[in-house]
C-alpha positions, 0 to 999 in steps of 0.5 A: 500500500503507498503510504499516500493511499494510507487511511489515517482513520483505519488506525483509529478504527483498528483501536477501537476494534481491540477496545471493545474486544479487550474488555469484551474478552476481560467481562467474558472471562472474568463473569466464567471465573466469577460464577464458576468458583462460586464468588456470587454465593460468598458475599464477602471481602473475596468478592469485593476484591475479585470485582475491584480488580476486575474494574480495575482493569478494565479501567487500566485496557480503556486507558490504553487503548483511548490514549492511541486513539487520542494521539491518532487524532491529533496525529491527523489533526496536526498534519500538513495540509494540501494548499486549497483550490483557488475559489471558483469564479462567479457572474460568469467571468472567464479565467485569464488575464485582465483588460490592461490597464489604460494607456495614460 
């Protein structure tokens, strides 16, 4: 691919894919390990760390994942720019020189 066809926002979009896949990934996981060693049936101190480390990293793969998009953004945001086009001209004049100028 040259890197003029390359398309700042596919950067973006393949973050935000692995953000959502992580903390998918992580609530999946962590859901089976919760009821599968029975932590819903224990109330107790167990219980309020498994969730605290659970939130904890989630937080932890948000943040991540959110600064690469955020340095993605500026990245495009503070790009050099290609010069506008000239305006288009109005009330039907024609492109090209001017009358010269009179003749003193």
């Amino acid at each position: 691919m040259q890197w003029s066809q390359w398309n700042p926002m596919t950067t973006i979009t393949r973050h935000l894919t692995v953000l959502i896949v992580a903390i998918g990934a992580l609530d999946l996981v962590g859901a089976t390990v919760f009821y599968h060693y029975h932590l819903d049936q224990h109330p107790g101190t167990n219980q309020q760390i498994y969730v605290g480390v659970w939130t904890v990293l989630s937080a932890l793969i948000a943040v991540i994942q959110l600064r690469k998009i955020r340095k993605e953004r500026l990245a495009i945001i503070r790009a050099p720019r290609p010069p506008a086009p000239p305006p288009a001209q109005s009330g039907g004049e024609q492109p090209g020189p001017k009358d010269p100028p009179p003749a003193a």
